[in-house]
PyMOL Python script that loads the backbone (N, CA, C, O; Angstrom):
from pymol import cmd

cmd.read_pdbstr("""\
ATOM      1  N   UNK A   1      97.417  64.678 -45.578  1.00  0.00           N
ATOM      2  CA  UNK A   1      96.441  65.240 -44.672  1.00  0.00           C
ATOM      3  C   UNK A   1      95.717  66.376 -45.391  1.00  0.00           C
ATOM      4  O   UNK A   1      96.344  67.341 -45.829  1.00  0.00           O
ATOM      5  N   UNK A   2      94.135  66.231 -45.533  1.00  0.00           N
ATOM      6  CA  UNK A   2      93.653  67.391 -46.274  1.00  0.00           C
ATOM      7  C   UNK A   2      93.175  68.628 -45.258  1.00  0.00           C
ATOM      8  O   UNK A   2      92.410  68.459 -44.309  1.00  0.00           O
ATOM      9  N   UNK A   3      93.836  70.033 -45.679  1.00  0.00           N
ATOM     10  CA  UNK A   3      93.163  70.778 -44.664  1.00  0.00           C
ATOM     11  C   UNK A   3      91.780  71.172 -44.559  1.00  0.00           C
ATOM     12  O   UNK A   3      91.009  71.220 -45.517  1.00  0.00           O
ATOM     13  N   UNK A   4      91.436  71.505 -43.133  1.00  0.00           N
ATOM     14  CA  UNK A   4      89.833  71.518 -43.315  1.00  0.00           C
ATOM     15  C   UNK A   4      89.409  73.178 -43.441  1.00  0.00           C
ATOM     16  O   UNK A   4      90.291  74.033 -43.354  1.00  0.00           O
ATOM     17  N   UNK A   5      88.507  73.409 -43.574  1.00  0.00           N
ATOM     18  CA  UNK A   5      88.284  74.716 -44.769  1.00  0.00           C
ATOM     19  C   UNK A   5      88.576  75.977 -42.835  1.00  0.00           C
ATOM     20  O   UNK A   5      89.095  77.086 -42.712  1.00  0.00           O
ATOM     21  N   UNK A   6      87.909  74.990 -41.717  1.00  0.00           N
ATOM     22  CA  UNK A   6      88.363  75.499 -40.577  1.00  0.00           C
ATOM     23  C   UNK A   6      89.788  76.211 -40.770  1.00  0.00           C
ATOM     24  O   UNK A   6      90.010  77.407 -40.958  1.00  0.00           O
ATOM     25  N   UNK A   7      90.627  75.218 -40.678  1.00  0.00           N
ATOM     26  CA  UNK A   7      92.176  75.339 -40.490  1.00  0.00           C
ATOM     27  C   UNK A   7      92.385  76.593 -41.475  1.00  0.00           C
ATOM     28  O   UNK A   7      92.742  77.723 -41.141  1.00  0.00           O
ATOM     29  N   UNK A   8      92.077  76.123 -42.783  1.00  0.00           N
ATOM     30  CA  UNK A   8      92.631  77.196 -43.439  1.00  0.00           C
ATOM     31  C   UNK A   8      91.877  78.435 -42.832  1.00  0.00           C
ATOM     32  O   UNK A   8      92.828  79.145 -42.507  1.00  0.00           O
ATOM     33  N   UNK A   9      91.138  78.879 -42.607  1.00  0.00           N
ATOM     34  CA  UNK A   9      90.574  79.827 -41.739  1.00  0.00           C
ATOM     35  C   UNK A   9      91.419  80.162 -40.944  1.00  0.00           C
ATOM     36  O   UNK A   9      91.776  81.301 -41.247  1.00  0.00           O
ATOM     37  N   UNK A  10      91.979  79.780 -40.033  1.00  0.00           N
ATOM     38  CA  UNK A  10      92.356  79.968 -38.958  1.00  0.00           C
ATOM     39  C   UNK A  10      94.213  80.474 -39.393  1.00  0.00           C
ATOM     40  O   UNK A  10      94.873  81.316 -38.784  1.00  0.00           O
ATOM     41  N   UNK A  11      94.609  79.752 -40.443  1.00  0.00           N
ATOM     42  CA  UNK A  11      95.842  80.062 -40.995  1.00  0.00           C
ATOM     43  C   UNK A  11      95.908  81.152 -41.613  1.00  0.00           C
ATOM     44  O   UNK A  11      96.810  81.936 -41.317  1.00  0.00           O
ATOM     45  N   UNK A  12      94.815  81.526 -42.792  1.00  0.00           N
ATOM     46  CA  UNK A  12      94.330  83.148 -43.032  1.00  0.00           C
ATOM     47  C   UNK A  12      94.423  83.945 -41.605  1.00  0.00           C
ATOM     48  O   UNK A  12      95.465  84.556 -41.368  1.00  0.00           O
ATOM     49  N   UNK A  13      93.613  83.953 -40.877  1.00  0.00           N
ATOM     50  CA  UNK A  13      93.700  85.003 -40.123  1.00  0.00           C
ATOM     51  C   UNK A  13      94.897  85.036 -39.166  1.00  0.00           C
ATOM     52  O   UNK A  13      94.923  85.991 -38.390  1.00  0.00           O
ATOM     53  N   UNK A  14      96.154  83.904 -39.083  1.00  0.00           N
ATOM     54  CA  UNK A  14      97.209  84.541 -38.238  1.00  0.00           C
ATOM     55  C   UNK A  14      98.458  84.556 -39.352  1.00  0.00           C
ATOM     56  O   UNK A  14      99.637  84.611 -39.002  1.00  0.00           O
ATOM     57  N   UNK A  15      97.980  84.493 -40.887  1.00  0.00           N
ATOM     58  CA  UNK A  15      98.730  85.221 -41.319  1.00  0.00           C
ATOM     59  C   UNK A  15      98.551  86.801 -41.699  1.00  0.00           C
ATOM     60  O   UNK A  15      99.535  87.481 -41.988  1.00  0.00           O
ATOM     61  N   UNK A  16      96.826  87.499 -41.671  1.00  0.00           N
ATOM     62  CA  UNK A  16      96.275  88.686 -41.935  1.00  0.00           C
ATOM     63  C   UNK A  16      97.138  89.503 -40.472  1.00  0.00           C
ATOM     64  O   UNK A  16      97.537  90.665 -40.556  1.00  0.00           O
ATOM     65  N   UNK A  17      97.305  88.683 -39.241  1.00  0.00           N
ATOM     66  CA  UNK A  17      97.821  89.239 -38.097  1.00  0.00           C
ATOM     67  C   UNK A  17      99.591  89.513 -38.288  1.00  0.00           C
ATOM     68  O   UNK A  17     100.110  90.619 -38.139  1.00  0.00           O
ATOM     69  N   UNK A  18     100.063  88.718 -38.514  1.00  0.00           N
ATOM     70  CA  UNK A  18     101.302  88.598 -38.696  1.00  0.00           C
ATOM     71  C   UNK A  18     101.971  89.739 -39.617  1.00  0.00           C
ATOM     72  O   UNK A  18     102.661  90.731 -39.384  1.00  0.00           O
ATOM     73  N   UNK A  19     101.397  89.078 -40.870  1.00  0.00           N
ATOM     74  CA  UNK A  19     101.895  89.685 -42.206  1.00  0.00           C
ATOM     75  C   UNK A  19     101.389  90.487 -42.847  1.00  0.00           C
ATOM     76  O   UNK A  19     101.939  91.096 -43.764  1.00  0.00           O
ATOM     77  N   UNK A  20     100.077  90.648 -42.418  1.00  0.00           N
ATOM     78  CA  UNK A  20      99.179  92.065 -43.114  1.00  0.00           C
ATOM     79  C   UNK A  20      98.285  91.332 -44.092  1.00  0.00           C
ATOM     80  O   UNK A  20      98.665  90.323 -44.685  1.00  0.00           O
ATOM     81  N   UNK A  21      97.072  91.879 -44.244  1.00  0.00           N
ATOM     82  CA  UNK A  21      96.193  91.312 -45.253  1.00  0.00           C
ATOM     83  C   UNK A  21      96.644  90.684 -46.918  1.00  0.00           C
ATOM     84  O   UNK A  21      96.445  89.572 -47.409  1.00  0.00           O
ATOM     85  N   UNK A  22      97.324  91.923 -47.498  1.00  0.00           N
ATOM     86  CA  UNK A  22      98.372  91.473 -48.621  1.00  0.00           C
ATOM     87  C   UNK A  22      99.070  90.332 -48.819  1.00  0.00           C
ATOM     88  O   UNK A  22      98.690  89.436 -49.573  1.00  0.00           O
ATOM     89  N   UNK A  23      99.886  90.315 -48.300  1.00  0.00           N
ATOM     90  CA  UNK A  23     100.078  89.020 -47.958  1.00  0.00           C
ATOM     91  C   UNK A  23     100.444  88.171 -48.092  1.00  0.00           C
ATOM     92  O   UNK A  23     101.294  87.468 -48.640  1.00  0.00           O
ATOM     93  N   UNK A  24      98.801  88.340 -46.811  1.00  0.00           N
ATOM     94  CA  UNK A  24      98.379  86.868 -46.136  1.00  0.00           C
ATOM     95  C   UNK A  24      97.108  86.717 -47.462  1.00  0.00           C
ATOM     96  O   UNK A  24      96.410  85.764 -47.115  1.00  0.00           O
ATOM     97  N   UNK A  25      96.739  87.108 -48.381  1.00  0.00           N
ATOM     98  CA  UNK A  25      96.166  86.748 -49.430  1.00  0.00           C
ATOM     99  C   UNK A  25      96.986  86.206 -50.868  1.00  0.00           C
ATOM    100  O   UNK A  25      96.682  85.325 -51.672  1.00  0.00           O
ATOM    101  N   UNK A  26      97.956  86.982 -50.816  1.00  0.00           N
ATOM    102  CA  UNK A  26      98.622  86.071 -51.675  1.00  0.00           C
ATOM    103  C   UNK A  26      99.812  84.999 -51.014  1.00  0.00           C
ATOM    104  O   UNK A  26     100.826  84.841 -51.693  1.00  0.00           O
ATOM    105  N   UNK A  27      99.700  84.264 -49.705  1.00  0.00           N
ATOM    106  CA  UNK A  27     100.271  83.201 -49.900  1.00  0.00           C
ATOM    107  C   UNK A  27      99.349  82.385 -49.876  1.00  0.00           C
ATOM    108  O   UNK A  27      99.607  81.183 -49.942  1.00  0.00           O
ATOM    109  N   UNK A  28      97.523  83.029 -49.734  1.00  0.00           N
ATOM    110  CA  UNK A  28      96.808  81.719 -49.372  1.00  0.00           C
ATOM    111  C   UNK A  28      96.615  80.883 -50.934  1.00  0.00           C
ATOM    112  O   UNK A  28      96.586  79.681 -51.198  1.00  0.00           O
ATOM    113  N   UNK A  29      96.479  82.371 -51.984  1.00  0.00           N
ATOM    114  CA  UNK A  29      96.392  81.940 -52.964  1.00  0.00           C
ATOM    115  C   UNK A  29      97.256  81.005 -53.608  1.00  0.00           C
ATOM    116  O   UNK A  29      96.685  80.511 -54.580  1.00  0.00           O
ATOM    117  N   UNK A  30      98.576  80.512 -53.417  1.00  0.00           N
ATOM    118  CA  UNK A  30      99.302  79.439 -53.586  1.00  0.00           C
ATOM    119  C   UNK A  30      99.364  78.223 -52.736  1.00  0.00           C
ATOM    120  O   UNK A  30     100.280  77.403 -52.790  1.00  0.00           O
ATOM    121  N   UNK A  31      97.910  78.128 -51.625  1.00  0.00           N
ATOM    122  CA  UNK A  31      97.550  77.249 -51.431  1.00  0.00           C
ATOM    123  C   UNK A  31      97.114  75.913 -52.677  1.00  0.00           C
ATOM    124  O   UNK A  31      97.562  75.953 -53.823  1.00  0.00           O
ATOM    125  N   UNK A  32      96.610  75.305 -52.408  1.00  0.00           N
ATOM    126  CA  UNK A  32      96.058  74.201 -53.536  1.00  0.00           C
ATOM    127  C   UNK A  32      94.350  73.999 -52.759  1.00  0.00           C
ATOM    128  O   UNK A  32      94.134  73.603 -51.614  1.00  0.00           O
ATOM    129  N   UNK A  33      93.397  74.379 -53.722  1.00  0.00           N
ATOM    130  CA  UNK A  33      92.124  74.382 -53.228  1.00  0.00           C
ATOM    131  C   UNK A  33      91.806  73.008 -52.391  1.00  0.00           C
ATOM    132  O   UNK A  33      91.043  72.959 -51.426  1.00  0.00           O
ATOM    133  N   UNK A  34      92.545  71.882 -52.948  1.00  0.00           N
ATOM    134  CA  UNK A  34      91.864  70.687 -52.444  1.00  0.00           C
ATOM    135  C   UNK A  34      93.110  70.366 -51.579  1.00  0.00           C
ATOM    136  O   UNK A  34      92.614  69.515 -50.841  1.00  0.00           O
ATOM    137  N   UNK A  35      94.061  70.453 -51.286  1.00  0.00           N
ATOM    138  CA  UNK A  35      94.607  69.835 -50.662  1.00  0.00           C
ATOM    139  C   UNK A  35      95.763  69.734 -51.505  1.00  0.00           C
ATOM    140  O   UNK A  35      95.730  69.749 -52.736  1.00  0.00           O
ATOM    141  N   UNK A  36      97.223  69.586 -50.481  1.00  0.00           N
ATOM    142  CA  UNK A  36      98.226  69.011 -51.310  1.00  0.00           C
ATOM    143  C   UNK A  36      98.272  67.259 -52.060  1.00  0.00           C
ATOM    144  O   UNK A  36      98.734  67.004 -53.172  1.00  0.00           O
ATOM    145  N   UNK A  37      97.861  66.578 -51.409  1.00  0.00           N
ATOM    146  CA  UNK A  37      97.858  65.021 -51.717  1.00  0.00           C
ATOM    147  C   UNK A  37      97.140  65.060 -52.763  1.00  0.00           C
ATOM    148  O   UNK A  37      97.100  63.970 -53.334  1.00  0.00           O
ATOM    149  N   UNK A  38      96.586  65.827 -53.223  1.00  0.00           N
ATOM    150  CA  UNK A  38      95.371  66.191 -54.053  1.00  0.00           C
ATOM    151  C   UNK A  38      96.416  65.884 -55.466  1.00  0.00           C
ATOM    152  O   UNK A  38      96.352  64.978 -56.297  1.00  0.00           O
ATOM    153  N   UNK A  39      97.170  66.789 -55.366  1.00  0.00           N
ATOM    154  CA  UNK A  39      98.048  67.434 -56.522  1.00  0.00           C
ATOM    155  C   UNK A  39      99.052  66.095 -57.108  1.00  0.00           C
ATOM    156  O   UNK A  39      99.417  65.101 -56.481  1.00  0.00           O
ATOM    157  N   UNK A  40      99.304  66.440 -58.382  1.00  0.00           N
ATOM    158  CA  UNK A  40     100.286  65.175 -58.768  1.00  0.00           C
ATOM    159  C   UNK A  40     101.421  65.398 -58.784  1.00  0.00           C
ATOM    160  O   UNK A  40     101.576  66.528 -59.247  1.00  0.00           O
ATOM    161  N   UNK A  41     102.888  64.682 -58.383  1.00  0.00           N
ATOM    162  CA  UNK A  41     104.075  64.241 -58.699  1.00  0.00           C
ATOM    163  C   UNK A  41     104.651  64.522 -59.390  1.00  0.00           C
ATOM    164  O   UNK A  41     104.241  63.987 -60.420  1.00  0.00           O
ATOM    165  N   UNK A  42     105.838  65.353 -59.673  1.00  0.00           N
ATOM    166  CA  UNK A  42     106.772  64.894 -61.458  1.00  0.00           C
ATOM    167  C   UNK A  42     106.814  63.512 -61.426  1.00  0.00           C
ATOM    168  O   UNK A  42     106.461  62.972 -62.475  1.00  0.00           O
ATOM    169  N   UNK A  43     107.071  62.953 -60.725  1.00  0.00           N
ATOM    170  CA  UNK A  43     107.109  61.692 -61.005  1.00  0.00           C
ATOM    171  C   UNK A  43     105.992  61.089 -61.392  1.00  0.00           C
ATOM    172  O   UNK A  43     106.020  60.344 -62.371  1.00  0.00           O
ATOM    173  N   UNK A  44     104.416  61.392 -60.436  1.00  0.00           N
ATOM    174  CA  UNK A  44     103.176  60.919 -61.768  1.00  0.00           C
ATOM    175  C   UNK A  44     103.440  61.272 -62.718  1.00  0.00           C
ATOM    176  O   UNK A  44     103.594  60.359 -63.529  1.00  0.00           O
ATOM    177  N   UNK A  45     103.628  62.476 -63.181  1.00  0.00           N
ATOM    178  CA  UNK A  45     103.613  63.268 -64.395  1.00  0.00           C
ATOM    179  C   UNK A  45     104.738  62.118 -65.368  1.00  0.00           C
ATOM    180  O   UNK A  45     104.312  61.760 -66.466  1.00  0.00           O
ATOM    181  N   UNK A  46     105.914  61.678 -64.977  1.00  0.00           N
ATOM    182  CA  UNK A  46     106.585  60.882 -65.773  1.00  0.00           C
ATOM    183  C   UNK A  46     105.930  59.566 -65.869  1.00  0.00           C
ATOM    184  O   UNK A  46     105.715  59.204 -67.026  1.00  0.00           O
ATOM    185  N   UNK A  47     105.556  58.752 -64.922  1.00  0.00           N
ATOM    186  CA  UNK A  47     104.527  58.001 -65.447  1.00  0.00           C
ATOM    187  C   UNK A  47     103.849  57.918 -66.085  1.00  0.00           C
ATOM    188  O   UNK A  47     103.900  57.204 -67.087  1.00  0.00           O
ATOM    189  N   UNK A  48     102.930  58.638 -65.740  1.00  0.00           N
ATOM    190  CA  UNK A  48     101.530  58.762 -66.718  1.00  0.00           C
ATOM    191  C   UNK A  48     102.063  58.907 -68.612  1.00  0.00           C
ATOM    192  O   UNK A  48     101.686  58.353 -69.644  1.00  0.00           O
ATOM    193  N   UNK A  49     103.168  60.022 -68.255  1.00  0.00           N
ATOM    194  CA  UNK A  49     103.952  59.946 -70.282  1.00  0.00           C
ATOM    195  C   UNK A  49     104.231  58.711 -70.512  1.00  0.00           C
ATOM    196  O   UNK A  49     103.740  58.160 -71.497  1.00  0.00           O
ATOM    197  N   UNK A  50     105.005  58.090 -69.722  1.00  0.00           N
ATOM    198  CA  UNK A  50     105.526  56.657 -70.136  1.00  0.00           C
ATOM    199  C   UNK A  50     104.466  55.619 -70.619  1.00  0.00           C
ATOM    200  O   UNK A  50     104.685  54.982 -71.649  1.00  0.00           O
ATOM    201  N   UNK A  51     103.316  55.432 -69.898  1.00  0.00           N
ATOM    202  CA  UNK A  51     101.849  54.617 -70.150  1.00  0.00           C
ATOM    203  C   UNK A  51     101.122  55.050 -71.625  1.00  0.00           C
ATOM    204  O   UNK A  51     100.391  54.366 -72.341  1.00  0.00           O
ATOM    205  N   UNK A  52     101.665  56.635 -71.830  1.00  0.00           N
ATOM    206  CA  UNK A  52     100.745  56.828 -72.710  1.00  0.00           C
ATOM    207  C   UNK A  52     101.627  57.182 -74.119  1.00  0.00           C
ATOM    208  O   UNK A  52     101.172  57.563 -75.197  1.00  0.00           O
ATOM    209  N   UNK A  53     102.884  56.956 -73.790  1.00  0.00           N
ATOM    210  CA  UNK A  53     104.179  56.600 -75.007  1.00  0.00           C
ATOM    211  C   UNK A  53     103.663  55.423 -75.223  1.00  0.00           C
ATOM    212  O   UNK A  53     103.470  55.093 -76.394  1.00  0.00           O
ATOM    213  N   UNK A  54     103.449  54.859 -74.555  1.00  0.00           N
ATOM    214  CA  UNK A  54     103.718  52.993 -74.979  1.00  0.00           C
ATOM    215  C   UNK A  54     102.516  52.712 -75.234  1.00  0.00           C
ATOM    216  O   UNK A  54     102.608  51.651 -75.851  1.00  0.00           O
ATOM    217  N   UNK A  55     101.190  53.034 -75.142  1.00  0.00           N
ATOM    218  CA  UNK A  55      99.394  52.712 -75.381  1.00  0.00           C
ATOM    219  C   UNK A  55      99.778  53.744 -76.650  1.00  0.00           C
ATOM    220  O   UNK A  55      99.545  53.150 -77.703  1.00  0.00           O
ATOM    221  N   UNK A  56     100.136  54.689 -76.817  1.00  0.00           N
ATOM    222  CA  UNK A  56     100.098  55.526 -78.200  1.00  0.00           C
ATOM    223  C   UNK A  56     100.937  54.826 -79.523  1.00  0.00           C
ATOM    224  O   UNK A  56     100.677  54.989 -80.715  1.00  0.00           O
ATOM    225  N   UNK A  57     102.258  53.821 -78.795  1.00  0.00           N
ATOM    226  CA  UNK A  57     103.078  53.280 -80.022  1.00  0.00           C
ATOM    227  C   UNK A  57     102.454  52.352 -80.221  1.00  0.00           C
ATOM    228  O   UNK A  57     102.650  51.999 -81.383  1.00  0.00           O
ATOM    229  N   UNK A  58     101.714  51.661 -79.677  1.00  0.00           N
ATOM    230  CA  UNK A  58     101.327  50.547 -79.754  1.00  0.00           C
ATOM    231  C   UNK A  58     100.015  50.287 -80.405  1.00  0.00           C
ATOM    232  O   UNK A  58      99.597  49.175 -80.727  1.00  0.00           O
ATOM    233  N   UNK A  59      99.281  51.660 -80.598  1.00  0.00           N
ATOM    234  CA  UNK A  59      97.731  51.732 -81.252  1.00  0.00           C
ATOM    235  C   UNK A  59      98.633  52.245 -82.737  1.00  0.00           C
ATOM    236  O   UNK A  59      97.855  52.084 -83.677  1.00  0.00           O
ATOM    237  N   UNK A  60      99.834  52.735 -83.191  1.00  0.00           N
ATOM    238  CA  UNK A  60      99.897  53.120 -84.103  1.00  0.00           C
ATOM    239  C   UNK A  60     100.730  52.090 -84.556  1.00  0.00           C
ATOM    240  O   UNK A  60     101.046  52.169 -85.743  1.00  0.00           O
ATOM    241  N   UNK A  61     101.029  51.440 -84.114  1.00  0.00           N
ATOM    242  CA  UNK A  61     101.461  49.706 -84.699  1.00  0.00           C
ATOM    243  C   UNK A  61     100.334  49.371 -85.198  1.00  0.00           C
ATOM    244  O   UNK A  61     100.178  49.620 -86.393  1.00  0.00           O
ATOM    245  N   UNK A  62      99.037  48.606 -84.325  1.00  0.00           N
ATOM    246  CA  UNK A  62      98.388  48.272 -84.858  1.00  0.00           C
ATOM    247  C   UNK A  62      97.472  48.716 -86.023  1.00  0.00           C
ATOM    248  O   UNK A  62      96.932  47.956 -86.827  1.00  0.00           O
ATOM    249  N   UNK A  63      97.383  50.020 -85.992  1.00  0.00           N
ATOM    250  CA  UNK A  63      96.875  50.991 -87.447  1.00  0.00           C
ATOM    251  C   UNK A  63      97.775  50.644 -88.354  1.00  0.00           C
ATOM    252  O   UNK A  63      97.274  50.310 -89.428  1.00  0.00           O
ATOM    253  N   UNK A  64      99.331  50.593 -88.275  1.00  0.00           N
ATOM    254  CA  UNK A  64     100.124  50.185 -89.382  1.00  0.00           C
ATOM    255  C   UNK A  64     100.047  48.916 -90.040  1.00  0.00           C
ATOM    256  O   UNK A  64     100.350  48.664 -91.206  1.00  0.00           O
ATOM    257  N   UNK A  65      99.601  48.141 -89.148  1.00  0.00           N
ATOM    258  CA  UNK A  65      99.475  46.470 -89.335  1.00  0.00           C
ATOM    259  C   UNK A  65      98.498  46.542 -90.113  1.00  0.00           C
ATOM    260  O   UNK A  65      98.683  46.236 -91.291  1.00  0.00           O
ATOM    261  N   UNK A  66      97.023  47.019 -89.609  1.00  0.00           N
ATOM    262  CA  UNK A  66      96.061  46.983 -90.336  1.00  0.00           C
ATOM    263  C   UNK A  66      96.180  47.285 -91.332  1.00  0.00           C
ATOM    264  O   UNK A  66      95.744  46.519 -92.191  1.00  0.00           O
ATOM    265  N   UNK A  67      96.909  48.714 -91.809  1.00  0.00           N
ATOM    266  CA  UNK A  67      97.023  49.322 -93.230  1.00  0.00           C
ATOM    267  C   UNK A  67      97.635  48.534 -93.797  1.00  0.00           C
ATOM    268  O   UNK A  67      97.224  48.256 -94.924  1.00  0.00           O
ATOM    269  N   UNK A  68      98.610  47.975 -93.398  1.00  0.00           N
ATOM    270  CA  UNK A  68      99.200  47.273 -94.489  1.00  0.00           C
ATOM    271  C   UNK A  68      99.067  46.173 -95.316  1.00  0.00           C
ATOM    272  O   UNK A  68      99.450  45.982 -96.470  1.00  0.00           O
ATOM    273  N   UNK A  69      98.037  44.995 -93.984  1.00  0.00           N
ATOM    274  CA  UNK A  69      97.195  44.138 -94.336  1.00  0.00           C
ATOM    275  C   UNK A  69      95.776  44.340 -95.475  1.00  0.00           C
ATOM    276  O   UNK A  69      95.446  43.414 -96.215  1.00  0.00           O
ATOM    277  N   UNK A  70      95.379  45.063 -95.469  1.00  0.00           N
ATOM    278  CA  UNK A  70      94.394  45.767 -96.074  1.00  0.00           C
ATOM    279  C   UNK A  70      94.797  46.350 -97.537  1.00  0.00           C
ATOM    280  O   UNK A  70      94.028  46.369 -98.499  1.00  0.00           O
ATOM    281  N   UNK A  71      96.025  46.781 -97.537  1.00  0.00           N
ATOM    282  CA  UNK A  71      96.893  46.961 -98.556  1.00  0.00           C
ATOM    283  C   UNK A  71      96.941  45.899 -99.584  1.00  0.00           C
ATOM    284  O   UNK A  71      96.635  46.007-100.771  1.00  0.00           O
ATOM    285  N   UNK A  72      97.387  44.815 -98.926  1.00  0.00           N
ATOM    286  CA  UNK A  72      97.932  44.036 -99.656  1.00  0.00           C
ATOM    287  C   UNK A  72      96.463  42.676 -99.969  1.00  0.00           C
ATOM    288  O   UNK A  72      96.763  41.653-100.586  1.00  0.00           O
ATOM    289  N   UNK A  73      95.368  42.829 -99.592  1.00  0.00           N
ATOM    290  CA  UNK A  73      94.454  42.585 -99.637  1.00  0.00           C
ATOM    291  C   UNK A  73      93.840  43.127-100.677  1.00  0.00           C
ATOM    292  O   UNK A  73      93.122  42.394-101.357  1.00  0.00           O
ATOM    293  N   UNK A  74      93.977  44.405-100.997  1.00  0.00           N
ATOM    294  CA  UNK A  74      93.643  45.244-102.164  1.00  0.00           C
ATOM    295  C   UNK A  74      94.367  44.959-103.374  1.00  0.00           C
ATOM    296  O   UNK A  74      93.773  44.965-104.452  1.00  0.00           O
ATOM    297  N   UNK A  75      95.655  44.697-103.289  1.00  0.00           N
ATOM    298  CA  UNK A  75      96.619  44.580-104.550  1.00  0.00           C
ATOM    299  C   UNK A  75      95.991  43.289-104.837  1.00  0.00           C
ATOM    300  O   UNK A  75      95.756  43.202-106.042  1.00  0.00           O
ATOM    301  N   UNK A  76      95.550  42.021-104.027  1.00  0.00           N
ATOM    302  CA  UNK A  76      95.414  40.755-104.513  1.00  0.00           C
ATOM    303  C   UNK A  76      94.552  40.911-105.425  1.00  0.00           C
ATOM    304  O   UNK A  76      94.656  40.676-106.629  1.00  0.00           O
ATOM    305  N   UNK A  77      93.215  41.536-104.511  1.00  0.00           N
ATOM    306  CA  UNK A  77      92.177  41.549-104.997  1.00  0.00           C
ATOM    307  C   UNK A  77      92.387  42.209-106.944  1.00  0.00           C
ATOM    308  O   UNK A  77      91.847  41.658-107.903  1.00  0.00           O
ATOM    309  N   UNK A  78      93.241  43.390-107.020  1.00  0.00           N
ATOM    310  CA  UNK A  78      93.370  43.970-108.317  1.00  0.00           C
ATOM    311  C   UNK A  78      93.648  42.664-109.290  1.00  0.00           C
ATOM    312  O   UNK A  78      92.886  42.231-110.155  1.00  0.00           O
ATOM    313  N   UNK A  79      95.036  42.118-108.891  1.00  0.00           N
ATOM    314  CA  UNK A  79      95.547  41.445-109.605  1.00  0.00           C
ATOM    315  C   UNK A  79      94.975  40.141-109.926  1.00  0.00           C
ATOM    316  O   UNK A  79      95.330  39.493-110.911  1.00  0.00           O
ATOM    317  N   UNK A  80      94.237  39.822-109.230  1.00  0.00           N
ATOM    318  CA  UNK A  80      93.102  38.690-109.298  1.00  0.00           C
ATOM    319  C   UNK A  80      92.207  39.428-110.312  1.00  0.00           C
ATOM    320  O   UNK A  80      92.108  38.739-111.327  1.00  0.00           O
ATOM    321  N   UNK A  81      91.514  40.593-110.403  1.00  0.00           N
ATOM    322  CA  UNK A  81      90.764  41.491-111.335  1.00  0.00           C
ATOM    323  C   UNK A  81      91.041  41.124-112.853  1.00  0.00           C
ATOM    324  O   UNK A  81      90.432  40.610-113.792  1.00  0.00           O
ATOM    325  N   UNK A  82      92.403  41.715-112.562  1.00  0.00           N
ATOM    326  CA  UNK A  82      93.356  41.852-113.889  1.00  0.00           C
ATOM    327  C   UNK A  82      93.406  40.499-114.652  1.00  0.00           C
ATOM    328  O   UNK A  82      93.395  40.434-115.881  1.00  0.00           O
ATOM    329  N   UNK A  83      93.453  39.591-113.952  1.00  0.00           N
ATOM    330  CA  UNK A  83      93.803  38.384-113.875  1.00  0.00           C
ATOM    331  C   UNK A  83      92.544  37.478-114.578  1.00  0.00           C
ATOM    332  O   UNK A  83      92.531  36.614-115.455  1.00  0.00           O
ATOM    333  N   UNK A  84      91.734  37.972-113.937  1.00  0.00           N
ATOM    334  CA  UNK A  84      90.136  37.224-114.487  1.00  0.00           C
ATOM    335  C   UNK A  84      89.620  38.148-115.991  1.00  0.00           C
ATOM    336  O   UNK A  84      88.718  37.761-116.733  1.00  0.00           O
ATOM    337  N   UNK A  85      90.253  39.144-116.151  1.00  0.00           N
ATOM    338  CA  UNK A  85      89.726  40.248-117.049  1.00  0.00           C
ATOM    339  C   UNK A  85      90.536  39.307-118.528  1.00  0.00           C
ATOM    340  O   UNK A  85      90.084  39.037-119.640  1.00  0.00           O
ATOM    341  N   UNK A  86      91.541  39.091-118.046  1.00  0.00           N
ATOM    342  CA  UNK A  86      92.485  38.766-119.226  1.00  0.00           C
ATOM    343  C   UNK A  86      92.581  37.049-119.904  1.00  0.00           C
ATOM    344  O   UNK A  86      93.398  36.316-120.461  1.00  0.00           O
ATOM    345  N   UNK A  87      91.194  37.033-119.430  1.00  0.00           N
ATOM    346  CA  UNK A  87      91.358  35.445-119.804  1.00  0.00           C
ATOM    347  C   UNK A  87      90.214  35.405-120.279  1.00  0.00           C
ATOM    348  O   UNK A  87      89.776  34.354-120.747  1.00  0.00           O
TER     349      UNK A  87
END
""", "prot")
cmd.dss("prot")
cmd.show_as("cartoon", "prot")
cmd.util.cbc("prot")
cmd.orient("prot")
């Protein structure tokens, strides 16, 4: 449920009544501007690592693959060099 900028209004001023201006300003300030639903989870928070462990190992696989392919693409190419040089 997002609060409406009303409500919080209305929650400021019967905590300025209650609790004194002091506060009732610093608990508004540990409100969340947008809303709680707004805010994320430890548990998003563990998600989201897990998605981006596994999209991060997995782009540095394929950089390894590539390098290595490319590697050995290069050595042919030398030794084919070497190869044509010496004849």
């Amino acid at each position: 449920m997002t609060v409406s900028e009303t409500r919080r209004r209305a929650l400021h001023d019967r905590l300025v009544n209650t609790l004194g201006a002091e506060v009732a300003e610093t608990l508004m300030d540990y409100l969340p501007p947008a809303g709680w639903p707004e805010l994320a989870r430890r548990s998003d928070l563990d998600a989201m690592e897990l998605r981006l462990k596994a999209e991060l190992s997995e782009k540095i696989a394929s950089q390894t693959r590539w390098f290595m392919a490319s590697q050995l693409v290069l050595v042919a190419a030398t030794i084919g060099g070497i190869t044509a040089i010496a004849h």
